[in-house]
Backbone and ligand atoms as CSV (ligand in chain L), in Angstrom:
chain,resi,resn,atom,element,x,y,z
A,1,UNK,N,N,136.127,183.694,-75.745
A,1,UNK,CA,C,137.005,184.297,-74.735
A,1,UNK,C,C,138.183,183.379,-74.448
A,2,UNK,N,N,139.290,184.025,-74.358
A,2,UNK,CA,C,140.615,183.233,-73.455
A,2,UNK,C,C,140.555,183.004,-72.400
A,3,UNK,N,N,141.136,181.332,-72.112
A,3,UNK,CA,C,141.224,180.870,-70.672
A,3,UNK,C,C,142.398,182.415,-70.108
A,4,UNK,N,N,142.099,182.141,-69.104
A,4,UNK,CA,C,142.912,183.185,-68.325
A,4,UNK,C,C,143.298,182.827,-67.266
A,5,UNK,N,N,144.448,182.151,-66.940
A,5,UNK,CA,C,145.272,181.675,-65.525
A,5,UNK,C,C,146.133,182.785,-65.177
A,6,UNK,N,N,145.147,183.293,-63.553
A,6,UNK,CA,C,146.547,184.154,-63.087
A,6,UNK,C,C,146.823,183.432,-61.688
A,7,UNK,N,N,148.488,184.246,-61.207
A,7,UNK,CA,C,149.219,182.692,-60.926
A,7,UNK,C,C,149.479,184.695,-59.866
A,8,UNK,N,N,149.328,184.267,-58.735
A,8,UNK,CA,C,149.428,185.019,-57.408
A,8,UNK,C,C,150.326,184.393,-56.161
A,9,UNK,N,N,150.993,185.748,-55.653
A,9,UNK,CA,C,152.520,185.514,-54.635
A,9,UNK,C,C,151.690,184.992,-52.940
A,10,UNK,N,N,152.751,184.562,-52.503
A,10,UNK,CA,C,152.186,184.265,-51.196
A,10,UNK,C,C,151.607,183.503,-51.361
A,11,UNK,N,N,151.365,182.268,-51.744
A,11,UNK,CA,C,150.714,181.223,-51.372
A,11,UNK,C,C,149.116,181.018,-52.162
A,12,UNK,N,N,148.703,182.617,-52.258
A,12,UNK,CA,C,147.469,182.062,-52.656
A,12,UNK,C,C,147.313,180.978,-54.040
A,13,UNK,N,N,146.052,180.611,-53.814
A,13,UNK,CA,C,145.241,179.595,-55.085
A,13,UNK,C,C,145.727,180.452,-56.609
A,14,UNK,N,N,145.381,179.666,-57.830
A,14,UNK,CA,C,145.997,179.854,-59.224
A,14,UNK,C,C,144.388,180.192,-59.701
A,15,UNK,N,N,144.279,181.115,-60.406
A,15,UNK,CA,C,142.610,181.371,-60.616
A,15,UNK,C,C,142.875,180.783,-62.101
A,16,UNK,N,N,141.521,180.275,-62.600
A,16,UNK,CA,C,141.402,179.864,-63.728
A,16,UNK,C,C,139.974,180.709,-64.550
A,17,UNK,N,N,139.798,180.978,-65.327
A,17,UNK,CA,C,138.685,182.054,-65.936
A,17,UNK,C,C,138.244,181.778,-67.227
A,18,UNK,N,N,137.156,182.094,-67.622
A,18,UNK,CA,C,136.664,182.177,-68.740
A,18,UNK,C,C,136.776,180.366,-69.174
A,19,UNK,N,N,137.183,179.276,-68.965
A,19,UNK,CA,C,136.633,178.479,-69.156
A,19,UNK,C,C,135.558,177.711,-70.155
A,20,UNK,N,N,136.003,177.526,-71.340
A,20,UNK,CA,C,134.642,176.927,-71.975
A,20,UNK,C,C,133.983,175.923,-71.138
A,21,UNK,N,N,132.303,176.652,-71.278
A,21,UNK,CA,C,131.322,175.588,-70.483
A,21,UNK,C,C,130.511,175.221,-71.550
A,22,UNK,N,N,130.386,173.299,-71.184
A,22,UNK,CA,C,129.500,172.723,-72.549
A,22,UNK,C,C,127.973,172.594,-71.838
A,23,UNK,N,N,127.336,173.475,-70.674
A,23,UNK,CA,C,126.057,173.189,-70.024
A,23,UNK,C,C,126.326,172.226,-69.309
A,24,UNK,N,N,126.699,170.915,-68.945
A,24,UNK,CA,C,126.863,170.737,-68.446
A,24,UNK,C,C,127.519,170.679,-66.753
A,25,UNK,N,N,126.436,170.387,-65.682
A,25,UNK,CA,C,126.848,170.772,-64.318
A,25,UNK,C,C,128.254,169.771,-63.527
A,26,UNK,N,N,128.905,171.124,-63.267
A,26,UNK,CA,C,130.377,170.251,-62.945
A,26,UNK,C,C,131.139,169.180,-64.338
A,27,UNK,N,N,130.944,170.040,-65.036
A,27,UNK,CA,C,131.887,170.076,-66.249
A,27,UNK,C,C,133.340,170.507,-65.902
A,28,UNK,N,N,132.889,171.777,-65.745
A,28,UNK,CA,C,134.048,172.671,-65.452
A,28,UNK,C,C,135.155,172.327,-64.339
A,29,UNK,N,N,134.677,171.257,-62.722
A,29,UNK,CA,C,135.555,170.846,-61.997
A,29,UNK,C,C,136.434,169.566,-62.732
A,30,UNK,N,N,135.587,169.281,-63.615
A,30,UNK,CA,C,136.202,167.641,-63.988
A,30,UNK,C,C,137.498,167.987,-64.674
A,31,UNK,N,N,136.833,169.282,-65.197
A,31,UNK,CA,C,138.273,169.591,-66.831
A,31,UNK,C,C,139.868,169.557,-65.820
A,32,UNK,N,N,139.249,170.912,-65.073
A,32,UNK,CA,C,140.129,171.295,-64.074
A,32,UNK,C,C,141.255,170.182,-63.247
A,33,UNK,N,N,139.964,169.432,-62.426
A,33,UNK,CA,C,140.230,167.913,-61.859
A,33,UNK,C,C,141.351,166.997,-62.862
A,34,UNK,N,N,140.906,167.023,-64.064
A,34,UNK,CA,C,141.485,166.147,-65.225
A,34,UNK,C,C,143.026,167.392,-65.183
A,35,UNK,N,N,143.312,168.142,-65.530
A,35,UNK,CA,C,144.313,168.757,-65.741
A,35,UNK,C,C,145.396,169.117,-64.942
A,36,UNK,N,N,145.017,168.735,-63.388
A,36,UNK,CA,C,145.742,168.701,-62.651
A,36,UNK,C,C,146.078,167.383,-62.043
A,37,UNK,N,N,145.650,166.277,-62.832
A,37,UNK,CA,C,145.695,165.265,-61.783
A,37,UNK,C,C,145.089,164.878,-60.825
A,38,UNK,N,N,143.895,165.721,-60.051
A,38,UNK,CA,C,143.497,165.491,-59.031
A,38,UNK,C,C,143.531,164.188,-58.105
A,39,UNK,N,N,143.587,164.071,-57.242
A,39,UNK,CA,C,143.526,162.514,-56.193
A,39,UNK,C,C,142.274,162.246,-55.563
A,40,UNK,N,N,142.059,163.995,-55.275
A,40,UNK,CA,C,140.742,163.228,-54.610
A,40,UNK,C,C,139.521,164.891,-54.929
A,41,UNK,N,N,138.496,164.355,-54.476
A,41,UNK,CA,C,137.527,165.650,-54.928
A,41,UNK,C,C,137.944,166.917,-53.556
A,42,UNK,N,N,137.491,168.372,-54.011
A,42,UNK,CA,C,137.928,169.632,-52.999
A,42,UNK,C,C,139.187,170.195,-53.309
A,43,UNK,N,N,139.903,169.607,-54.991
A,43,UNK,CA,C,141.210,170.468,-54.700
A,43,UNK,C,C,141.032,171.138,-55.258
A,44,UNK,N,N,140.018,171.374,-56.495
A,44,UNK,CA,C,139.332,172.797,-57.221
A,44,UNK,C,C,137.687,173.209,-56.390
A,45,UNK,N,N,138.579,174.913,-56.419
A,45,UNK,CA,C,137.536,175.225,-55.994
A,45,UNK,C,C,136.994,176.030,-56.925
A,46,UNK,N,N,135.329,176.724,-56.397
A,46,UNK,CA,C,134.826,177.794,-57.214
A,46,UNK,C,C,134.659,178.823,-56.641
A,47,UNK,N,N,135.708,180.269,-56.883
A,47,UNK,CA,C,134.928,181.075,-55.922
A,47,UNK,C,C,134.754,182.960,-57.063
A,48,UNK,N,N,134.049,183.408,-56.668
A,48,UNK,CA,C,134.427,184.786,-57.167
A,48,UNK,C,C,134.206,184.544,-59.248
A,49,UNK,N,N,133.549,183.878,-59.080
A,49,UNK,CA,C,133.393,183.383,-61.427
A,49,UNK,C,C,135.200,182.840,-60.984
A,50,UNK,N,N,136.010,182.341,-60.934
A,50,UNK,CA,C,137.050,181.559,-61.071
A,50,UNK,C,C,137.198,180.298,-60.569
A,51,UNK,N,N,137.674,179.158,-61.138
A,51,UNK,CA,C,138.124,178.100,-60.511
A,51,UNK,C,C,139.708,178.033,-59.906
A,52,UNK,N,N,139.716,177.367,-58.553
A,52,UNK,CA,C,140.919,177.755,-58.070
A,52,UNK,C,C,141.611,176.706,-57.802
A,53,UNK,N,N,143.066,176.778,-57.723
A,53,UNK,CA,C,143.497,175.354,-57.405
A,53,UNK,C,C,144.877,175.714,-56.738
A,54,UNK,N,N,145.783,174.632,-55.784
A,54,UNK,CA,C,146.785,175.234,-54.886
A,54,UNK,C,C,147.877,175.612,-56.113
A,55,UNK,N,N,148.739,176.409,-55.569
A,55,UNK,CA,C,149.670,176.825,-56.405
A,55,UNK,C,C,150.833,176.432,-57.332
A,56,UNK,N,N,150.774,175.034,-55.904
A,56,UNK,CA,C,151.687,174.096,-56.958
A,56,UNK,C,C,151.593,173.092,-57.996
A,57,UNK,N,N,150.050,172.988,-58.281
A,57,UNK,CA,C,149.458,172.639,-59.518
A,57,UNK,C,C,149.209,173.524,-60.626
A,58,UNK,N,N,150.322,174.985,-60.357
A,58,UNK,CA,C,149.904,175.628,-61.687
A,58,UNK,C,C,150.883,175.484,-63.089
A,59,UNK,N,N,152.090,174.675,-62.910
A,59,UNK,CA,C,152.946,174.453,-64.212
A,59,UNK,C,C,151.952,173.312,-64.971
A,60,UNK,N,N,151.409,172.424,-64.494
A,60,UNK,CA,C,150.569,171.431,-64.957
A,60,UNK,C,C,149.630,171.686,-65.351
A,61,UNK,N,N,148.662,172.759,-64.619
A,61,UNK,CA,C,147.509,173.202,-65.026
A,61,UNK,C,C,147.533,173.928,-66.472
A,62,UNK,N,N,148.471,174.519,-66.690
A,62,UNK,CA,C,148.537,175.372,-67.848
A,62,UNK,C,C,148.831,174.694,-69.129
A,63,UNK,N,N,149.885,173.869,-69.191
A,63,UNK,CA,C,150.598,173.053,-69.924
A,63,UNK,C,C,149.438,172.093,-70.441
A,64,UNK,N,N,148.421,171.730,-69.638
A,64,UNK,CA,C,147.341,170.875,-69.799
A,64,UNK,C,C,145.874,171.415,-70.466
A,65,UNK,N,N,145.770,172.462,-69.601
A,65,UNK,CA,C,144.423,172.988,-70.904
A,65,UNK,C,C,145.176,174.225,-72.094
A,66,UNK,N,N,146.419,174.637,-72.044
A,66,UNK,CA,C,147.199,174.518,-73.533
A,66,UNK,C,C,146.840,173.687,-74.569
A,67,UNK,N,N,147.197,172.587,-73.813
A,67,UNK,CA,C,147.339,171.359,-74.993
A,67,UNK,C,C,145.794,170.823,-75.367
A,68,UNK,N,N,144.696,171.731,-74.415
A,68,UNK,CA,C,143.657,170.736,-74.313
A,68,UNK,C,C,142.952,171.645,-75.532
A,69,UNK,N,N,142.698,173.495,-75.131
A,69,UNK,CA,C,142.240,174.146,-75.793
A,69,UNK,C,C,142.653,175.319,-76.615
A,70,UNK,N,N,144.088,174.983,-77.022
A,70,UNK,CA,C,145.060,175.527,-77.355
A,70,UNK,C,C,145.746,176.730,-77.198
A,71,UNK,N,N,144.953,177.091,-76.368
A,71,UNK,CA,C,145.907,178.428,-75.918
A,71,UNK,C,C,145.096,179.394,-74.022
A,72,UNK,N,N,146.657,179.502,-73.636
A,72,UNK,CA,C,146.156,180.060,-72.852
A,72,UNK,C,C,146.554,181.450,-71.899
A,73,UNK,N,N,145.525,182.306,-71.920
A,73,UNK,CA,C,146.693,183.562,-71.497
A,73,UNK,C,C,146.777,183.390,-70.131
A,74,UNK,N,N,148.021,183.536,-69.989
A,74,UNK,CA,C,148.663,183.869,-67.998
A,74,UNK,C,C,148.665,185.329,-67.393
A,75,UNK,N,N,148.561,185.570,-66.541
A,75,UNK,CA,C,148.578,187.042,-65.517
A,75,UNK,C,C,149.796,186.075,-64.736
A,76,UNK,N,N,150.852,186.492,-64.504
A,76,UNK,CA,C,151.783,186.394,-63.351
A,76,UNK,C,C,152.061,187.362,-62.665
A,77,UNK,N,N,151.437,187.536,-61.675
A,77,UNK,CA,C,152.092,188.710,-60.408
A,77,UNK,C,C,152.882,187.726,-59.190
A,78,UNK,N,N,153.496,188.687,-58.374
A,78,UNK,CA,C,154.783,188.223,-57.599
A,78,UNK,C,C,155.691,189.222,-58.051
A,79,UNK,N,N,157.016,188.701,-56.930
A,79,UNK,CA,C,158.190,189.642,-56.982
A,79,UNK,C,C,158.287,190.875,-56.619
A,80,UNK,N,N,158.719,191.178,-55.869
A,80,UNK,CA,C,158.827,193.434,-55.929
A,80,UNK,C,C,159.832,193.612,-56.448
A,81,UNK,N,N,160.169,195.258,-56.592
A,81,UNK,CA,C,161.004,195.969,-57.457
A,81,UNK,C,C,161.919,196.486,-56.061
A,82,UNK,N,N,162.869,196.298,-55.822
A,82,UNK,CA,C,163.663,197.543,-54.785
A,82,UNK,C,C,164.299,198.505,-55.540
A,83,UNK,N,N,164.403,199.359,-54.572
A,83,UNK,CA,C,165.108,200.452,-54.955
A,83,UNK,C,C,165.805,201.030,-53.593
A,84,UNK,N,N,166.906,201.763,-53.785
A,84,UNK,CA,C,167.355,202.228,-52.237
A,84,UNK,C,C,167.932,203.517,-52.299
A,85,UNK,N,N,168.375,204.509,-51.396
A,85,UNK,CA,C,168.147,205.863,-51.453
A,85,UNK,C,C,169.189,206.114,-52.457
A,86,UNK,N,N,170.358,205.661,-52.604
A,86,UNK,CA,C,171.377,206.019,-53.763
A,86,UNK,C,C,171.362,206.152,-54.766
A,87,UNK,N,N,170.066,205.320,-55.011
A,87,UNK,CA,C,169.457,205.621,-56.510
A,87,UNK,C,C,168.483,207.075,-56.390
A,88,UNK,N,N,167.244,206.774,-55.495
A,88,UNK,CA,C,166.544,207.747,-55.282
A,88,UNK,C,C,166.881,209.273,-55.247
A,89,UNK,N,N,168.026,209.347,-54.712
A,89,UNK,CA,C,168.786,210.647,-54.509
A,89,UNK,C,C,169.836,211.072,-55.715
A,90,UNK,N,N,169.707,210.183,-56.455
A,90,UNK,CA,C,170.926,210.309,-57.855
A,90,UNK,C,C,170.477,211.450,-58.677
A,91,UNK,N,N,171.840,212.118,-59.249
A,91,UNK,CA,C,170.973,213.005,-60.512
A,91,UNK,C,C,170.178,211.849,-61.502
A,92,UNK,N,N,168.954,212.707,-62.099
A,92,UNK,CA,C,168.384,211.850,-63.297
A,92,UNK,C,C,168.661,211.863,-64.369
A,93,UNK,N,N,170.267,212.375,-64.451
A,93,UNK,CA,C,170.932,212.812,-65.446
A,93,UNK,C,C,171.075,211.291,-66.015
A,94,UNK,N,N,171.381,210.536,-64.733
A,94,UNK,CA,C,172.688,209.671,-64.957
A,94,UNK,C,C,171.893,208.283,-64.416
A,95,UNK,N,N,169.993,208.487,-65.141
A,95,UNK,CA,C,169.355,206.838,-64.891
A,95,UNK,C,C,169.706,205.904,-65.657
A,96,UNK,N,N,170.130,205.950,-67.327
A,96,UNK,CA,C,170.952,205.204,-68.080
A,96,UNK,C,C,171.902,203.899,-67.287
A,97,UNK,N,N,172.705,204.404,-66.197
A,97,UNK,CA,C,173.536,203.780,-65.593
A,97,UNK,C,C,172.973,203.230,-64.479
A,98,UNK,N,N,171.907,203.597,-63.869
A,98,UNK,CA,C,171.272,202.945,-62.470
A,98,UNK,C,C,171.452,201.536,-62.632
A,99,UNK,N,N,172.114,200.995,-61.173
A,99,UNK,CA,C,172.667,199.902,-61.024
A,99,UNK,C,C,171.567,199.247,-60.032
A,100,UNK,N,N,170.836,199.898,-59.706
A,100,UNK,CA,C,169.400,199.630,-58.564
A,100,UNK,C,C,168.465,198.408,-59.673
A,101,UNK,N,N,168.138,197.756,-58.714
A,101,UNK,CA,C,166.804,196.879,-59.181
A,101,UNK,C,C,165.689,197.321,-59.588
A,102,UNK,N,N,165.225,199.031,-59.457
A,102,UNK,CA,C,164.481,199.057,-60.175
A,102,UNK,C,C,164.750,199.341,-61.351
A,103,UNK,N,N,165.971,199.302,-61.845
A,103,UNK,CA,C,166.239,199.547,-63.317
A,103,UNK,C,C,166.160,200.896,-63.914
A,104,UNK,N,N,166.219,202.261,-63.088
A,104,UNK,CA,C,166.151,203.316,-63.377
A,104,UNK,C,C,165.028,203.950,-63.485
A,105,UNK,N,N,163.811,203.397,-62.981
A,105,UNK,CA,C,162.591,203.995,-63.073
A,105,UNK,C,C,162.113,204.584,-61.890
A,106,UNK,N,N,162.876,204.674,-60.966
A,106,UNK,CA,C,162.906,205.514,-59.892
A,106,UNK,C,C,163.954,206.318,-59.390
A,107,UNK,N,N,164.435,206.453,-60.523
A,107,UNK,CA,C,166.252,207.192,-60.515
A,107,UNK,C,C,165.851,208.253,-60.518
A,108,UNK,N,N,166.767,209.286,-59.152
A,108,UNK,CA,C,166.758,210.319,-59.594
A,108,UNK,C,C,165.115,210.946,-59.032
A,109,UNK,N,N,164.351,210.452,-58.495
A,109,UNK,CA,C,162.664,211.130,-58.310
A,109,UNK,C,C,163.069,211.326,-57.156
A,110,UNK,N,N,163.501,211.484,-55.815
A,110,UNK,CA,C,163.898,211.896,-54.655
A,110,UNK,C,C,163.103,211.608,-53.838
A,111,UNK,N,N,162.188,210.333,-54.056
A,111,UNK,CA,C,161.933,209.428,-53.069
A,111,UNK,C,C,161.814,208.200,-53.400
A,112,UNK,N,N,160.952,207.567,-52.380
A,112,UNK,CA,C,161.341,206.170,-52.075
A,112,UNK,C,C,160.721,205.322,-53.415
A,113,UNK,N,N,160.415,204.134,-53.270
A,113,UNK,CA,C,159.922,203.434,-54.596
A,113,UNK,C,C,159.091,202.168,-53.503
A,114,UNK,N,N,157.716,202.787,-53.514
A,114,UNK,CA,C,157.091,201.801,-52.598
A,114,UNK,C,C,156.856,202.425,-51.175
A,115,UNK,N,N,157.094,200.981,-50.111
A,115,UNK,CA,C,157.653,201.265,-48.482
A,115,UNK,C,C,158.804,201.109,-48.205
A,116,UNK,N,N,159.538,201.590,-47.344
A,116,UNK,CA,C,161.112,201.902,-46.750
A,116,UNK,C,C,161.043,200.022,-45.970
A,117,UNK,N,N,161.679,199.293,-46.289
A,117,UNK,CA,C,161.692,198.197,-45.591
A,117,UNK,C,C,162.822,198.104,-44.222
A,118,UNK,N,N,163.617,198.743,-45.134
A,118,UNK,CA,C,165.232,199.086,-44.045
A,118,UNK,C,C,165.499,200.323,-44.242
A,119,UNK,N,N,166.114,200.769,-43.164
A,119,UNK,CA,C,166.945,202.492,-42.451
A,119,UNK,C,C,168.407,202.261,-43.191
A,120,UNK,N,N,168.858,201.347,-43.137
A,120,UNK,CA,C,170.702,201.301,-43.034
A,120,UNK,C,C,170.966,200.582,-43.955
A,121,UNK,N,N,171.237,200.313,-45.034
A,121,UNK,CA,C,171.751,199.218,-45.268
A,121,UNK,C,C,172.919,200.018,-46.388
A,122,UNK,N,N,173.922,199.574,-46.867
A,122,UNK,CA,C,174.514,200.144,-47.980
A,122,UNK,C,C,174.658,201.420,-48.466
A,123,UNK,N,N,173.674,201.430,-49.337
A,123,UNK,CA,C,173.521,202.279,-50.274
A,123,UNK,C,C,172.118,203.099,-49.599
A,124,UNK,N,N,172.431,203.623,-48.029
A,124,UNK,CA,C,171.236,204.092,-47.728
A,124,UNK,C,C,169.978,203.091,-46.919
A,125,UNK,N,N,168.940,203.812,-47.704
A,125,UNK,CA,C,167.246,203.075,-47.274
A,125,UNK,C,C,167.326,202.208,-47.976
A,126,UNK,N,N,166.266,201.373,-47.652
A,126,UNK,CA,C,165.804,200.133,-48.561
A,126,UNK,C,C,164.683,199.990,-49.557
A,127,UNK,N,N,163.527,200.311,-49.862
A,127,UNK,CA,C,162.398,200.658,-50.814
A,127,UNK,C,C,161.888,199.168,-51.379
A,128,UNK,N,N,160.580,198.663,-51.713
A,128,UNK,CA,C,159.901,197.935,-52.712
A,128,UNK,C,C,159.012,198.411,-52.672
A,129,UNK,N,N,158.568,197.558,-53.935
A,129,UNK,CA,C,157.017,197.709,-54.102
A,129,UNK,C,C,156.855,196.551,-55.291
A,130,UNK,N,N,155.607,196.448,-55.433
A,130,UNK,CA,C,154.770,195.389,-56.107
A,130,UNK,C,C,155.843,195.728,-57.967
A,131,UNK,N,N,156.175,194.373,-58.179
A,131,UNK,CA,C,156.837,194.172,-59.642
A,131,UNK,C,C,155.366,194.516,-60.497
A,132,UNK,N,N,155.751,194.615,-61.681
A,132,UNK,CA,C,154.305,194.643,-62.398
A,132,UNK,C,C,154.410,193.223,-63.205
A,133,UNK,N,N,152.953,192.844,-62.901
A,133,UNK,CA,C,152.230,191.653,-63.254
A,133,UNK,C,C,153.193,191.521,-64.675
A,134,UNK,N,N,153.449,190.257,-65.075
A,134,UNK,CA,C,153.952,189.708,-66.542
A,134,UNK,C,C,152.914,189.036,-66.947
A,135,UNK,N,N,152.559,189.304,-68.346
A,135,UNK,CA,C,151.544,188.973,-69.043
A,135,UNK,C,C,152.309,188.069,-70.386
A,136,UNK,N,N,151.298,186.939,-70.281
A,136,UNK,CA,C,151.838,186.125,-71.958
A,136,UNK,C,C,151.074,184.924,-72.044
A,137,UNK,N,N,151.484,183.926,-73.277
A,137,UNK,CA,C,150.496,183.592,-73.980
A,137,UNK,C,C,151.298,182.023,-74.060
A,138,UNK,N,N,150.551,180.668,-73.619
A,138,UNK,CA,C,150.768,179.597,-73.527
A,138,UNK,C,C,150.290,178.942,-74.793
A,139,UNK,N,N,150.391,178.009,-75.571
A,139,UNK,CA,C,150.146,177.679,-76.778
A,139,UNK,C,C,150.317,175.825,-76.722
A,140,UNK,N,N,149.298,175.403,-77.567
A,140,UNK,CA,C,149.655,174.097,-77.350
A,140,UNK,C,C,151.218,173.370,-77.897
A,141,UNK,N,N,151.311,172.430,-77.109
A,141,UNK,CA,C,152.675,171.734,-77.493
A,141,UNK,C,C,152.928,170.899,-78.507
L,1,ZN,ZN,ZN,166.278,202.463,-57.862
């Protein structure tokens, strides 16, 4: 199985998955521990089958069991998509040209894209919603 680091908005922890385990107990914190540098013991945790670690140990974390077990797949979620009523209300003749952040995938459907965040602004309402997760593949260096 592929390590699997997904890397989550807001603050939360960087999950780490699938993990080769050699039987050995607390193997798995040391690797972790080792790949981030750790300072002191409690900055990996275990919860849910994942090991977790704060967020800003995840460019290191990856780069490190890359290089350790040569490859590793990422889940990145974060970011929303906006969209705002000028698009929403556009013919869908004319999504080719949508100048909106969502890139035309809500052009033209005659509603919102997500929740209404703002009433007024510009070009109308305001709209997001969740970007979709980016998926890809880390490789040793
Ligand atoms: Zn839009």
């Amino acid at each position: 199985m592929t390590i699997t680091v997904t890397i989550r908005p807001n603050g939360a922890r960087t999950e780490v998955r699938n993990l080769p385990w050699d039987g050995r107990p607390g193997s798995g914190y040391a690797i972790i521990e080792d790949a981030i540098d750790a300072s002191r013991r409690g900055q990996v945790l275990y919860s849910g089958g994942a090991f977790l670690v704060a967020r800003g140990h995840t460019a290191l974390l990856v780069r490190r069991l890359a290089d350790r077990f040569g490859h590793v797949h990422v889940i990145q979620h974060g970011g929303t998509t906006q969209c705002v009523e000028a698009c929403w209300n556009a013919s869908p003749d004319t999504g080719l040209t949508c100048e909106c952040s969502c890139a035309g995938t809500n052009h033209g459907s005659g509603h919102q894209l997500g929740r209404i965040v703002s009433e007024s602004g510009p070009a109308g309402a305001l709209s997001v919603a969740p970007a979709a997760a980016r998926e890809y593949d880390v490789y040793r260096s």
